[in-house]
PDB file of N, CA, C and O in Angstrom:
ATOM      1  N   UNK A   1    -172.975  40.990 -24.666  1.00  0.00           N
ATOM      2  CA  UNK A   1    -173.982  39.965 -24.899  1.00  0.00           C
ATOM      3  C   UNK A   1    -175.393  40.550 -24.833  1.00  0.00           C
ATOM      4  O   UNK A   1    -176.363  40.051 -25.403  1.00  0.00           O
ATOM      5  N   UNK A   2    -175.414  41.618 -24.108  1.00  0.00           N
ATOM      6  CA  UNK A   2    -177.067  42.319 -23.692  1.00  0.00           C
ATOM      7  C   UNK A   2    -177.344  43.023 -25.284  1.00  0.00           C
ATOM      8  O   UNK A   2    -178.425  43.583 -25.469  1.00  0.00           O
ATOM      9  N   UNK A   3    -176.727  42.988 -25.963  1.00  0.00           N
ATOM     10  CA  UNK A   3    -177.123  43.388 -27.528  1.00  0.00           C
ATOM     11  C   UNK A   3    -177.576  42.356 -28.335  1.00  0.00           C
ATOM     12  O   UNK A   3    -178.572  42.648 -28.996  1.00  0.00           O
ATOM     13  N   UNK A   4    -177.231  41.474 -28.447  1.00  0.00           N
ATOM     14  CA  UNK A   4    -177.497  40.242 -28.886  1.00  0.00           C
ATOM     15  C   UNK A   4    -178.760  39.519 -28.271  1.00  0.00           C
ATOM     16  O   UNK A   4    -179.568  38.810 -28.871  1.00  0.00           O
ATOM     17  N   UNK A   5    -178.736  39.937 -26.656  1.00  0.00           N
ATOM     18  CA  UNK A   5    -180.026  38.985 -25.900  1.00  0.00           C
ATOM     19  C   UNK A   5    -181.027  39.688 -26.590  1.00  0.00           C
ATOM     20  O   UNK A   5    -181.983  39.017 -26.980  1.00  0.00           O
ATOM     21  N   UNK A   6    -181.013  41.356 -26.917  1.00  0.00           N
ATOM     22  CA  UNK A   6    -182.054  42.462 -26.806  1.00  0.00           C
ATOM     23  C   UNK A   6    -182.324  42.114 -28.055  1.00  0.00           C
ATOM     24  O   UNK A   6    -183.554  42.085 -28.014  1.00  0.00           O
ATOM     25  N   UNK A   7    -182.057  41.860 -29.025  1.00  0.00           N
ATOM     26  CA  UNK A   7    -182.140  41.420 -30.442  1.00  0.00           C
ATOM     27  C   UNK A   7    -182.816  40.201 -30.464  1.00  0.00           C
ATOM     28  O   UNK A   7    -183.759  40.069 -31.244  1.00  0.00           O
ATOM     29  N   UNK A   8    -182.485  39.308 -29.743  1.00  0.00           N
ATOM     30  CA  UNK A   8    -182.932  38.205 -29.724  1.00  0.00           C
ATOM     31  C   UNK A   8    -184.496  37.831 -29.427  1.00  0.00           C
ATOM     32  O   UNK A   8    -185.269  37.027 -29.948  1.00  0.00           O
ATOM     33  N   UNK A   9    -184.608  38.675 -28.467  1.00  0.00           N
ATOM     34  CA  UNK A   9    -186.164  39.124 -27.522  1.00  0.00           C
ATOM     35  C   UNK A   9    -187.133  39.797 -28.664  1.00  0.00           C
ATOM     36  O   UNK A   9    -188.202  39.400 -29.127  1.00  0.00           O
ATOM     37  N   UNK A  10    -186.344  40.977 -28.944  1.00  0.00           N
ATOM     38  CA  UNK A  10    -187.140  41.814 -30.316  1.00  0.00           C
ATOM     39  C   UNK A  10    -187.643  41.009 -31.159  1.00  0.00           C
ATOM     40  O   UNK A  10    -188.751  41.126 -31.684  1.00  0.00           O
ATOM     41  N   UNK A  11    -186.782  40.072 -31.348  1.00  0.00           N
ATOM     42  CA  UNK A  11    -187.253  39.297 -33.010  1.00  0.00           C
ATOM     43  C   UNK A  11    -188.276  38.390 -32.530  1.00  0.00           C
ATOM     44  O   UNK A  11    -189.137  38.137 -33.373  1.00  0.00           O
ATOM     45  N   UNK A  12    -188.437  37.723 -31.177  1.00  0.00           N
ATOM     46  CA  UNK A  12    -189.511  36.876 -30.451  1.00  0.00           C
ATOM     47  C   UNK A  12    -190.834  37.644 -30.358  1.00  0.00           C
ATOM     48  O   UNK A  12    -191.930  37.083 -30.378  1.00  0.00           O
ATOM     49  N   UNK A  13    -190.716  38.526 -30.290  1.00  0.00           N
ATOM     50  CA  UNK A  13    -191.723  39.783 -29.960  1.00  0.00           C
ATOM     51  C   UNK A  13    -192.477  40.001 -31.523  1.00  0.00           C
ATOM     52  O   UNK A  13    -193.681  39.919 -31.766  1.00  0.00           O
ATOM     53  N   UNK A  14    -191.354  40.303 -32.482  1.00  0.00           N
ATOM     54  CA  UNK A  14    -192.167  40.765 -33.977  1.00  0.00           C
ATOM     55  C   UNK A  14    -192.989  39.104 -34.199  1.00  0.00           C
ATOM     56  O   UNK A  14    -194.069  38.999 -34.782  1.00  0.00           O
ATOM     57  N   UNK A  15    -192.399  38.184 -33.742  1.00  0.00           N
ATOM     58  CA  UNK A  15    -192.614  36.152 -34.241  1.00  0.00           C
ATOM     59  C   UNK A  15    -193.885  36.399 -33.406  1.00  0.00           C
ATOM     60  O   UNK A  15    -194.512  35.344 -33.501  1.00  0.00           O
ATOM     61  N   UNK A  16    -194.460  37.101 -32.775  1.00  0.00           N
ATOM     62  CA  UNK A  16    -195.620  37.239 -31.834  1.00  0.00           C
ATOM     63  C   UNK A  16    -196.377  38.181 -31.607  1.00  0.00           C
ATOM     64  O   UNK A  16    -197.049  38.590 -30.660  1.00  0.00           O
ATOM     65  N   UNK A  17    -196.020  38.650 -33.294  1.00  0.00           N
ATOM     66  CA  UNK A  17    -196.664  39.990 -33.585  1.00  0.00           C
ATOM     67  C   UNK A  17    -196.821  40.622 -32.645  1.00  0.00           C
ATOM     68  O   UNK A  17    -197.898  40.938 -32.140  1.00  0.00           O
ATOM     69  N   UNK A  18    -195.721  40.895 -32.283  1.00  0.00           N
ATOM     70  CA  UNK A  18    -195.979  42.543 -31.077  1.00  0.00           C
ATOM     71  C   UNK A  18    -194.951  43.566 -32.134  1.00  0.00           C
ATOM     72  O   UNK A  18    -193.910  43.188 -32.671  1.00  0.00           O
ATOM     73  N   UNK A  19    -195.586  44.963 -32.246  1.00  0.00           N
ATOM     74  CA  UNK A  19    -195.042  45.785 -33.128  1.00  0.00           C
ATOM     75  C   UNK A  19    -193.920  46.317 -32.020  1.00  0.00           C
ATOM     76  O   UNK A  19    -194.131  46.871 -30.941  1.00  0.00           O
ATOM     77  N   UNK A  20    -192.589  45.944 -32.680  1.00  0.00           N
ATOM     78  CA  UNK A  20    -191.373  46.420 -31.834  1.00  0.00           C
ATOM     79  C   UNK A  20    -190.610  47.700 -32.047  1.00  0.00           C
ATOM     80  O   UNK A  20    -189.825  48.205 -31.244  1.00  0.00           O
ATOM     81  N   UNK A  21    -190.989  48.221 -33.398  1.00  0.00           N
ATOM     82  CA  UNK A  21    -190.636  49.163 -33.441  1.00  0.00           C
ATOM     83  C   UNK A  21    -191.008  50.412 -32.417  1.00  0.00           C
ATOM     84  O   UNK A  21    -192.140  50.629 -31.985  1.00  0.00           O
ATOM     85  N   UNK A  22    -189.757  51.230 -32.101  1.00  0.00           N
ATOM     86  CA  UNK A  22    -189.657  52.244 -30.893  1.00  0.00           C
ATOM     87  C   UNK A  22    -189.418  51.719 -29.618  1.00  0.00           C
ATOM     88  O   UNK A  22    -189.452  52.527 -28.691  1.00  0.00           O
ATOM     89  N   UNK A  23    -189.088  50.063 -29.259  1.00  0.00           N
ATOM     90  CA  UNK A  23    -188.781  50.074 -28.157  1.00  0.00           C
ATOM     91  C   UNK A  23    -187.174  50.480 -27.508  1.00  0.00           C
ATOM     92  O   UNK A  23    -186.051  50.379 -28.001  1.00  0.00           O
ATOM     93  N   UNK A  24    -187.445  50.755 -26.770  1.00  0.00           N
ATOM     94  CA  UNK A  24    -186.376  51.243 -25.872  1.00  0.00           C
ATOM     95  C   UNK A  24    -186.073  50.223 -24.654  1.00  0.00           C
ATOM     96  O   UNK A  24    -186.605  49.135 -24.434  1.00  0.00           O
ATOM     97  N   UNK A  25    -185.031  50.913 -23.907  1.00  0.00           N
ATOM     98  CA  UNK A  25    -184.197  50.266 -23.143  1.00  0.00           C
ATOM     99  C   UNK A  25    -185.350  50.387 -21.537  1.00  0.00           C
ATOM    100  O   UNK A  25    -185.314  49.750 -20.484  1.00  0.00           O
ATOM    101  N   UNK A  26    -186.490  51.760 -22.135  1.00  0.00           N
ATOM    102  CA  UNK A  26    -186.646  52.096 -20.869  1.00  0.00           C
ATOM    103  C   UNK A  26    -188.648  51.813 -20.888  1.00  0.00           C
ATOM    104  O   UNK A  26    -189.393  52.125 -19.959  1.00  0.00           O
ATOM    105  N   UNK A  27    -189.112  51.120 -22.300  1.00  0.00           N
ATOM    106  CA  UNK A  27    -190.227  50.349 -22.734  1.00  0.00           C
ATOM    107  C   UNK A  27    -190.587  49.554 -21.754  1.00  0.00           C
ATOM    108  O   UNK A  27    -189.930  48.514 -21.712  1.00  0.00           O
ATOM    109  N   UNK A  28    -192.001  49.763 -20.348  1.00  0.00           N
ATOM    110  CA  UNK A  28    -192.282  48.569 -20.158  1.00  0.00           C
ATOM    111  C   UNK A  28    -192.618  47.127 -20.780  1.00  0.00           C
ATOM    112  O   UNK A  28    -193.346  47.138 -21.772  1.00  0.00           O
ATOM    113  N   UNK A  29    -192.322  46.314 -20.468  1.00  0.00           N
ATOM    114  CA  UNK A  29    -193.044  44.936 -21.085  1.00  0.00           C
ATOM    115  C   UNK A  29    -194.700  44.793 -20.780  1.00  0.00           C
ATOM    116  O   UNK A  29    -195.282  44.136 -21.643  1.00  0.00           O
ATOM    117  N   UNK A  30    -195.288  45.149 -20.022  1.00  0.00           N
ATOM    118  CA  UNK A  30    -196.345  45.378 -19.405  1.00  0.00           C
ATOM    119  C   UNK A  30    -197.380  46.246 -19.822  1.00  0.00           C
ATOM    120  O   UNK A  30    -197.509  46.347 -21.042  1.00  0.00           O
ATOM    121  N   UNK A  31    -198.223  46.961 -19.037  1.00  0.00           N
ATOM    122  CA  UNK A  31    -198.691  48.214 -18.808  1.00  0.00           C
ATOM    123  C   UNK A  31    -198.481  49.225 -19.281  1.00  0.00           C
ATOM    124  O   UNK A  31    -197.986  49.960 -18.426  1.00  0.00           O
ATOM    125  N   UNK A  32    -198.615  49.860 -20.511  1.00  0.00           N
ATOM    126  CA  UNK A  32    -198.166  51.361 -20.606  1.00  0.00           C
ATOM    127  C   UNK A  32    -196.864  51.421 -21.928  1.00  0.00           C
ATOM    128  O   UNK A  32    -196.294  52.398 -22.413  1.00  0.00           O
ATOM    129  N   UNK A  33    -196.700  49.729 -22.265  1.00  0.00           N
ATOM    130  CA  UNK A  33    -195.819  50.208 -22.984  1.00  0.00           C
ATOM    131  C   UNK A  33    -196.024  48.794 -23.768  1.00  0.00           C
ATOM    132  O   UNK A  33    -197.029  48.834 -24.479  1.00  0.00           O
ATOM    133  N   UNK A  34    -195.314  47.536 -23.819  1.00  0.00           N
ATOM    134  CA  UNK A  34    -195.608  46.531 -25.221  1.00  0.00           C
ATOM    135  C   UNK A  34    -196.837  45.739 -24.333  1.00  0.00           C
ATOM    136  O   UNK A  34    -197.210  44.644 -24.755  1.00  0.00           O
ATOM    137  N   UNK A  35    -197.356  46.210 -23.305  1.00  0.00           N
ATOM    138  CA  UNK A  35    -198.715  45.221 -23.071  1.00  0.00           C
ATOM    139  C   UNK A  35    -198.743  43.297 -23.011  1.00  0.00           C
ATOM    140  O   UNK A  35    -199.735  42.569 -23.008  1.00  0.00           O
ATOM    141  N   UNK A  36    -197.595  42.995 -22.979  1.00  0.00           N
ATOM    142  CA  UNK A  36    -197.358  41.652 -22.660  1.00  0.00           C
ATOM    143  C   UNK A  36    -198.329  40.979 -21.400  1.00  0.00           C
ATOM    144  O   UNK A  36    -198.305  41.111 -20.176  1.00  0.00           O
ATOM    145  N   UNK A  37    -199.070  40.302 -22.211  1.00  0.00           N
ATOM    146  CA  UNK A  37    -199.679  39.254 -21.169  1.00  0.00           C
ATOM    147  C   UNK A  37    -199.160  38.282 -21.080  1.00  0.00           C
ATOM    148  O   UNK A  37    -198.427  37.787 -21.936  1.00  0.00           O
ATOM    149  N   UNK A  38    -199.631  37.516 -19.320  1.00  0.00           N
ATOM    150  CA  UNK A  38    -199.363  36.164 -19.360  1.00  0.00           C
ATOM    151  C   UNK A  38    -198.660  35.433 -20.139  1.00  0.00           C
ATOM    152  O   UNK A  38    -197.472  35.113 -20.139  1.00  0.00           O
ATOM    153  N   UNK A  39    -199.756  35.147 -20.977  1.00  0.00           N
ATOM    154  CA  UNK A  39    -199.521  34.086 -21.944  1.00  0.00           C
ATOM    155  C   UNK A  39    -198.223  34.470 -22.578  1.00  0.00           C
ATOM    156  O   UNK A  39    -197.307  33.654 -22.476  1.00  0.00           O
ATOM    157  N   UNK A  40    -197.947  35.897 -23.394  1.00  0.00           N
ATOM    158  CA  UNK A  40    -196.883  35.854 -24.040  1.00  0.00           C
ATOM    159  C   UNK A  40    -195.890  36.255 -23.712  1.00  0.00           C
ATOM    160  O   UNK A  40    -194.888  36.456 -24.398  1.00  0.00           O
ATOM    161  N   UNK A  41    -196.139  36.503 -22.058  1.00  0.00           N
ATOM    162  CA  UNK A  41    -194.503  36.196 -21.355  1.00  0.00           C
ATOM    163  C   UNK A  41    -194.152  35.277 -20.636  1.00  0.00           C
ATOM    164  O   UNK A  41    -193.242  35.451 -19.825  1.00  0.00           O
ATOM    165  N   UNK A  42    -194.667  34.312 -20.738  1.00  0.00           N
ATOM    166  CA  UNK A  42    -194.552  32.631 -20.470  1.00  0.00           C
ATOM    167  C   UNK A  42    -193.846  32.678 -22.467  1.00  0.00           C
ATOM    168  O   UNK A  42    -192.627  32.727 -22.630  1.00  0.00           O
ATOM    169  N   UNK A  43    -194.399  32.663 -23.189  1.00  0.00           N
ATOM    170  CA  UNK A  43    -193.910  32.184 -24.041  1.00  0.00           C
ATOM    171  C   UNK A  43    -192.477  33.067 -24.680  1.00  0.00           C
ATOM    172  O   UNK A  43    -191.480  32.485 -25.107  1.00  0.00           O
ATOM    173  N   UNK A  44    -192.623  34.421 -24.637  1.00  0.00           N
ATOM    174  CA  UNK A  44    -190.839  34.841 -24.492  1.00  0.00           C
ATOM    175  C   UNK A  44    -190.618  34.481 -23.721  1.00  0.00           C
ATOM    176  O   UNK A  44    -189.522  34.300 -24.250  1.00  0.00           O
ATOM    177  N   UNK A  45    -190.445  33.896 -22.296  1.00  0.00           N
ATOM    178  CA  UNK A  45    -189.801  33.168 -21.290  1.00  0.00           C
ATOM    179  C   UNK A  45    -189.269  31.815 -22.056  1.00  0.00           C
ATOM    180  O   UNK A  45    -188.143  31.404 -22.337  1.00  0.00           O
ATOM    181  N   UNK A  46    -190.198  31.463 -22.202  1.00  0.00           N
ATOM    182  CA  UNK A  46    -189.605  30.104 -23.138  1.00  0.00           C
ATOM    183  C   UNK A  46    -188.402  29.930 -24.161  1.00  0.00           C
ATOM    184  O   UNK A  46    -187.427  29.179 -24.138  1.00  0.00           O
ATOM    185  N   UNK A  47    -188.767  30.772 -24.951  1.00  0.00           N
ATOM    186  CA  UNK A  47    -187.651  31.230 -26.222  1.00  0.00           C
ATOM    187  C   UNK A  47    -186.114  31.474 -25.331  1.00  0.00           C
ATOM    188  O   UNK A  47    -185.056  30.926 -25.640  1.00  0.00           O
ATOM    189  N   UNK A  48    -186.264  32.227 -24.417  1.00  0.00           N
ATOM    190  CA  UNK A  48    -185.246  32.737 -23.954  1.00  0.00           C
ATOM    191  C   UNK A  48    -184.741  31.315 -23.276  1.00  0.00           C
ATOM    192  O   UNK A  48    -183.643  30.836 -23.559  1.00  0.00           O
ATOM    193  N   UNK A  49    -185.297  30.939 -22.714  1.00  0.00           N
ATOM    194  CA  UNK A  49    -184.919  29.336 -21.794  1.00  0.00           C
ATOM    195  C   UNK A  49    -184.280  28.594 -22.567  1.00  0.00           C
ATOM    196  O   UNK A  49    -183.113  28.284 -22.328  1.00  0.00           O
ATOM    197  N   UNK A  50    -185.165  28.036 -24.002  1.00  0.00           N
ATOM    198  CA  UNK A  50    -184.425  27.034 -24.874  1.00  0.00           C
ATOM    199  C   UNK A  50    -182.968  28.009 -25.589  1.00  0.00           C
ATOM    200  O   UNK A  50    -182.076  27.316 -26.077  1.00  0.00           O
ATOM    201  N   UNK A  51    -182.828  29.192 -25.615  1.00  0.00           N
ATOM    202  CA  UNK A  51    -181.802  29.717 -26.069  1.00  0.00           C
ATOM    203  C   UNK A  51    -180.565  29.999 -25.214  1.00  0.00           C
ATOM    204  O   UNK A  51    -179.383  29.750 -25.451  1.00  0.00           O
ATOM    205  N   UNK A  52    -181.213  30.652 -24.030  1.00  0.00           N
ATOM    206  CA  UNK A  52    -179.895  30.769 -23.719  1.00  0.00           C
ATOM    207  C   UNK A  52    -179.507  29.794 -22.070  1.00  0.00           C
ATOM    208  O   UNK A  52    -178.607  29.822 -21.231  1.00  0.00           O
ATOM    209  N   UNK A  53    -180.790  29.003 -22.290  1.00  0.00           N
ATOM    210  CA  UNK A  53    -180.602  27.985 -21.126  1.00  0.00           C
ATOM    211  C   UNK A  53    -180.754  28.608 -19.344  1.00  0.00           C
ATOM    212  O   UNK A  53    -180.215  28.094 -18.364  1.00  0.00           O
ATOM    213  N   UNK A  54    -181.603  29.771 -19.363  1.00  0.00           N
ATOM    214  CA  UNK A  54    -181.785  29.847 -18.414  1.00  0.00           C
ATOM    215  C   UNK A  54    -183.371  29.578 -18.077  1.00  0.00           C
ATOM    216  O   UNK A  54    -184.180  29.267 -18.951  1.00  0.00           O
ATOM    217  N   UNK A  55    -183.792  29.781 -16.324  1.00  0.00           N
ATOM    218  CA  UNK A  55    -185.029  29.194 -16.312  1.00  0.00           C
ATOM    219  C   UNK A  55    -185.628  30.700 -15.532  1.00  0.00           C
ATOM    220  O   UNK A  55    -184.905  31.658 -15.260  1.00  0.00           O
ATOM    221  N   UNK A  56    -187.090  30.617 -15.271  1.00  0.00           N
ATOM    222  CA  UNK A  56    -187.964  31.247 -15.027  1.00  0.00           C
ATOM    223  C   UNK A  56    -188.965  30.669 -14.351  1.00  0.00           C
ATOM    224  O   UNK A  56    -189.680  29.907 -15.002  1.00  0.00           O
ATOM    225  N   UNK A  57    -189.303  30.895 -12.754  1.00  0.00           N
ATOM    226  CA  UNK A  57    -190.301  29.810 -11.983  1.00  0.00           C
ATOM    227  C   UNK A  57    -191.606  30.730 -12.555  1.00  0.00           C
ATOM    228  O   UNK A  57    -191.449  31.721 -13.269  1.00  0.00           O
ATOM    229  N   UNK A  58    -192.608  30.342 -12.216  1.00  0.00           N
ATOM    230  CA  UNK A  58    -193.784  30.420 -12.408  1.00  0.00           C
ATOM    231  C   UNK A  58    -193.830  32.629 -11.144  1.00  0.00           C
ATOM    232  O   UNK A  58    -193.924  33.715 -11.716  1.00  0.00           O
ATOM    233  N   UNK A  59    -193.743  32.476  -9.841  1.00  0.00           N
ATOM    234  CA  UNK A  59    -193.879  33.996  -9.647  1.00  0.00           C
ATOM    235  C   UNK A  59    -192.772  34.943 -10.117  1.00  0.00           C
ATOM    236  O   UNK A  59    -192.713  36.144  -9.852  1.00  0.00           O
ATOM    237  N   UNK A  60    -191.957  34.283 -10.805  1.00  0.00           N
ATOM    238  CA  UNK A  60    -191.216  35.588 -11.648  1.00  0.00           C
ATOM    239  C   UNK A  60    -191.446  35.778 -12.541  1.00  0.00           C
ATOM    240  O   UNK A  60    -191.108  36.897 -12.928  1.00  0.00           O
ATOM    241  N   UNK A  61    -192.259  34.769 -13.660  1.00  0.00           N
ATOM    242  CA  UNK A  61    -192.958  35.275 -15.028  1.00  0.00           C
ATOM    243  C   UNK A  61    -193.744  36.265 -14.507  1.00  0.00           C
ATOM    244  O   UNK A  61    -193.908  37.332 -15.100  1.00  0.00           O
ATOM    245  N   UNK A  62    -194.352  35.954 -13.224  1.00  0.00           N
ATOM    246  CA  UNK A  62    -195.603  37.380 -13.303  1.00  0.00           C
ATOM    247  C   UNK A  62    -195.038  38.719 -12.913  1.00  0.00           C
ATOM    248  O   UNK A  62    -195.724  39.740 -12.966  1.00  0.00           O
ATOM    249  N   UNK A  63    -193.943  38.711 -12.571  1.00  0.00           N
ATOM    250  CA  UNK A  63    -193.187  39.749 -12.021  1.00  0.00           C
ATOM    251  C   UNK A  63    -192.563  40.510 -13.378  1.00  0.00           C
ATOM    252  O   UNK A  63    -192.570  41.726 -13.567  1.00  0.00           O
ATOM    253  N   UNK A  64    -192.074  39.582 -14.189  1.00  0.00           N
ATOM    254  CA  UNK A  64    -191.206  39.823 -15.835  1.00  0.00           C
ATOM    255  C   UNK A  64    -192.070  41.142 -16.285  1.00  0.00           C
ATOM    256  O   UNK A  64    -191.519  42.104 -16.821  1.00  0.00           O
ATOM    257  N   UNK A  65    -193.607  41.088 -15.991  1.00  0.00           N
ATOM    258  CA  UNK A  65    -194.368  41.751 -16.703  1.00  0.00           C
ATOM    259  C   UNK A  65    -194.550  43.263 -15.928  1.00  0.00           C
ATOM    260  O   UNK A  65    -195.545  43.959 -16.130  1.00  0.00           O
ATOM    261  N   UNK A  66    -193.368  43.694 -14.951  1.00  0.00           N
ATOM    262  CA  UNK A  66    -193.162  45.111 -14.140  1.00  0.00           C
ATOM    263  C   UNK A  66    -192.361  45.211 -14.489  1.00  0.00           C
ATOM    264  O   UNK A  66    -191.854  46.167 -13.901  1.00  0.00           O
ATOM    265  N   UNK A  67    -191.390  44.653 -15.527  1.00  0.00           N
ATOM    266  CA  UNK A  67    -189.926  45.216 -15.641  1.00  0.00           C
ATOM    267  C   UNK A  67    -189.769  46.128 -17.307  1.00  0.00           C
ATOM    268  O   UNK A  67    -190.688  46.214 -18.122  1.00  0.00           O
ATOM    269  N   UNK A  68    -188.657  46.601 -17.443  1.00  0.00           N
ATOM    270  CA  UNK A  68    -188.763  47.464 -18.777  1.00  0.00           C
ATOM    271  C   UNK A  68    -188.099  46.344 -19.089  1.00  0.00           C
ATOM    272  O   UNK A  68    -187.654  45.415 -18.415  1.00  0.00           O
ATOM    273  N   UNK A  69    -188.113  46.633 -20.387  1.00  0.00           N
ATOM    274  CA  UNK A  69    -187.429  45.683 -22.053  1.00  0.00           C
ATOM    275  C   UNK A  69    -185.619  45.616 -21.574  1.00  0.00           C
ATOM    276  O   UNK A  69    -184.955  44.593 -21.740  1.00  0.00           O
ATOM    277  N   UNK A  70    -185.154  46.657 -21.089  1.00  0.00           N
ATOM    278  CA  UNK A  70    -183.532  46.844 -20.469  1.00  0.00           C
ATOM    279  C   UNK A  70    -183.275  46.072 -19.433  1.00  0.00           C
ATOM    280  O   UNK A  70    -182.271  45.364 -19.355  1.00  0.00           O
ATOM    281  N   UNK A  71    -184.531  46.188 -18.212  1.00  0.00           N
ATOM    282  CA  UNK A  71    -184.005  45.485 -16.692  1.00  0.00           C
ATOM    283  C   UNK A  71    -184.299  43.783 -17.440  1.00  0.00           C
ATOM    284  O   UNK A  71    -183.558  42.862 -17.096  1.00  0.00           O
ATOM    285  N   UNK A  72    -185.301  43.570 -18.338  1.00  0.00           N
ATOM    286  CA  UNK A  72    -185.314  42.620 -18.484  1.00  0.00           C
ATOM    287  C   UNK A  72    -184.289  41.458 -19.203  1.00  0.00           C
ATOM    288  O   UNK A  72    -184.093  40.283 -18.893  1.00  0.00           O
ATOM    289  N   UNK A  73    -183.641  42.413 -20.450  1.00  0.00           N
ATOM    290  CA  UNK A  73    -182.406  41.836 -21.006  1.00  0.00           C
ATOM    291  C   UNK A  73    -181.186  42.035 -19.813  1.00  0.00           C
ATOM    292  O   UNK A  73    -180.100  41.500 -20.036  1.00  0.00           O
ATOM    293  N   UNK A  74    -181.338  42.645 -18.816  1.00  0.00           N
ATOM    294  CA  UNK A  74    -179.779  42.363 -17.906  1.00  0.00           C
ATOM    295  C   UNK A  74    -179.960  41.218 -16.879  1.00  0.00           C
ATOM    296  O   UNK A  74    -179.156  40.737 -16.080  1.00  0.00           O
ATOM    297  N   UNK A  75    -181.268  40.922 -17.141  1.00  0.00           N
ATOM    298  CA  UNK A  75    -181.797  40.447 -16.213  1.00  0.00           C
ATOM    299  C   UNK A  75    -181.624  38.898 -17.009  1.00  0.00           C
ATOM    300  O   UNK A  75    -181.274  38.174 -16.077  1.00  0.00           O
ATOM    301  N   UNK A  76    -181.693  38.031 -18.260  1.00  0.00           N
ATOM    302  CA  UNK A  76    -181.295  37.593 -18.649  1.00  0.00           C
ATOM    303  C   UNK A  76    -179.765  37.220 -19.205  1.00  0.00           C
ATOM    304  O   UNK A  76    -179.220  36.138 -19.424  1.00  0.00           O
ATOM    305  N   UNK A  77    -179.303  38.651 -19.341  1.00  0.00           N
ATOM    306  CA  UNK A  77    -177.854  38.742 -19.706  1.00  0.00           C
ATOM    307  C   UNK A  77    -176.538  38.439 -18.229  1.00  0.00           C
ATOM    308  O   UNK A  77    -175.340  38.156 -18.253  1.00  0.00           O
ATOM    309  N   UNK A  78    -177.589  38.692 -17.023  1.00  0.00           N
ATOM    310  CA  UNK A  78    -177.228  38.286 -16.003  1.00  0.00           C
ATOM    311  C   UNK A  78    -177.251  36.666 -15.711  1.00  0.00           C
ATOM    312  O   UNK A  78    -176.287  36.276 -15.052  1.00  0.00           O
ATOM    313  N   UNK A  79    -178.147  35.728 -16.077  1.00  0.00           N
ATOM    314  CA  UNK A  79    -177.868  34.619 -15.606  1.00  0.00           C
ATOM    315  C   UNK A  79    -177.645  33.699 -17.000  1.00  0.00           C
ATOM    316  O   UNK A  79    -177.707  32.471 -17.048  1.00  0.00           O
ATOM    317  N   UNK A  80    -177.460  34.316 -17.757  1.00  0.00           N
ATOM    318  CA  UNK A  80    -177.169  33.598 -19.389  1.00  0.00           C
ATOM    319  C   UNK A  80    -175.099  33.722 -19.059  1.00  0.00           C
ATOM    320  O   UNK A  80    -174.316  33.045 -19.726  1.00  0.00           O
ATOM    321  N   UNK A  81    -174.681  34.601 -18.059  1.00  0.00           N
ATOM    322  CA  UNK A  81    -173.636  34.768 -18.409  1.00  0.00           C
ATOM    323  C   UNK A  81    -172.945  33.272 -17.356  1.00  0.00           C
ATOM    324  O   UNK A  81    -171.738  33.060 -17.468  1.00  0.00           O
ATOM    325  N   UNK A  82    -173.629  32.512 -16.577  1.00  0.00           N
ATOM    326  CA  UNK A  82    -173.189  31.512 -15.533  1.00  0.00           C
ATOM    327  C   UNK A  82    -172.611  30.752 -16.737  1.00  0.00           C
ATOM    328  O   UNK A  82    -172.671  30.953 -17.950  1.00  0.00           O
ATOM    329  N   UNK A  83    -171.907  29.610 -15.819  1.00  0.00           N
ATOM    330  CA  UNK A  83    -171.520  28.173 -16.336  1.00  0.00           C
ATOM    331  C   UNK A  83    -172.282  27.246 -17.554  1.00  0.00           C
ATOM    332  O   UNK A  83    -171.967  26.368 -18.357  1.00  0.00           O
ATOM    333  N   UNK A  84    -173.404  27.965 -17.186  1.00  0.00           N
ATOM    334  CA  UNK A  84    -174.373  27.187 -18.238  1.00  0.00           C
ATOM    335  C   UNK A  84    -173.963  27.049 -19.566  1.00  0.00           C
ATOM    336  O   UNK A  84    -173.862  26.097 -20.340  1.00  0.00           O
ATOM    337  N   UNK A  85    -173.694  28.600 -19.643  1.00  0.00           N
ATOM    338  CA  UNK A  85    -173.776  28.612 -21.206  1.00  0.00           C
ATOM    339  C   UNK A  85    -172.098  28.749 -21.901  1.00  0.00           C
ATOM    340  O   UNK A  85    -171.659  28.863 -23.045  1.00  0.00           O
ATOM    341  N   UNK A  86    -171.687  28.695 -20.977  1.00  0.00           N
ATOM    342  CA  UNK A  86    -169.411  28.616 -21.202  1.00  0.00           C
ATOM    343  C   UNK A  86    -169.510  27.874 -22.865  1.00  0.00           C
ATOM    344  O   UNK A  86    -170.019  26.754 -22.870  1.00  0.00           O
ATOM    345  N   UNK A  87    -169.158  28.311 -23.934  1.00  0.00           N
ATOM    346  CA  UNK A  87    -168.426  27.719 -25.026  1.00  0.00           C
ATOM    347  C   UNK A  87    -169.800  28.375 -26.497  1.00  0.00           C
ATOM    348  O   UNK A  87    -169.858  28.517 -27.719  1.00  0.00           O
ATOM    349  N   UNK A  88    -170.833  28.612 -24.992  1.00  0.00           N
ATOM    350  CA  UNK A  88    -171.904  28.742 -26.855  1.00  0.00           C
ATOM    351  C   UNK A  88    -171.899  30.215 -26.919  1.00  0.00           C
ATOM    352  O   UNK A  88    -171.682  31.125 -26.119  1.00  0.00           O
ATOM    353  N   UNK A  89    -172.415  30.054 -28.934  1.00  0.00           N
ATOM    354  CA  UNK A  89    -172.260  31.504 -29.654  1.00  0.00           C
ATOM    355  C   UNK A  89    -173.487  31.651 -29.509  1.00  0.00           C
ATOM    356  O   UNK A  89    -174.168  30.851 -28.866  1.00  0.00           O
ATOM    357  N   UNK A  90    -174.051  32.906 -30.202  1.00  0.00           N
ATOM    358  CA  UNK A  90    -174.996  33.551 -30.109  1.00  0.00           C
ATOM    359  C   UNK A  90    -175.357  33.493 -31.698  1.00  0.00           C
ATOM    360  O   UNK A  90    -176.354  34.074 -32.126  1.00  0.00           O
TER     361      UNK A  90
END
């Protein structure tokens, strides 16, 4: 499923004109690597929420923005895999 989430994120990222080409598994989201602010990791937070039905409080969006593009899809691929989402495709 972490291929599909990572795909999923990418294509949110190009929809928000962030140039995705060359990211990696090991790409901060942050600092030093796709430069994600605030704002547009509240709003990939979002995408990811209405998709794969998980949530994000307000001090872990600000945290989202220390993690690489990898910890962050397991990190989704981790709670996308609960009860929540039992029966849906991708």
């Amino acid at each position: 499923m972490s291929d599909t989430i990572g795909e999923f994120v990418l294509s949110t990222l190009a929809g928000l004109n962030y140039d995705t080409s060359g990211v990696t598994d090991s790409t901060p989201l942050g600092d030093g690597g796709l430069e994600l602010e605030s704002l547009s990791l509240a709003e990939v937070a979002m995408h990811i929420e209405q998709r794969y039905q998980v949530q994000f409080d307000d001090e872990e969006l600000e945290s989202i923005g220390k993690l690489t593009f990898g910890e962050f899809v397991a990190v989704v691929g981790e709670r996308a895999a609960g009860p929540a989402v039992t029966g849906q495709t991708a």
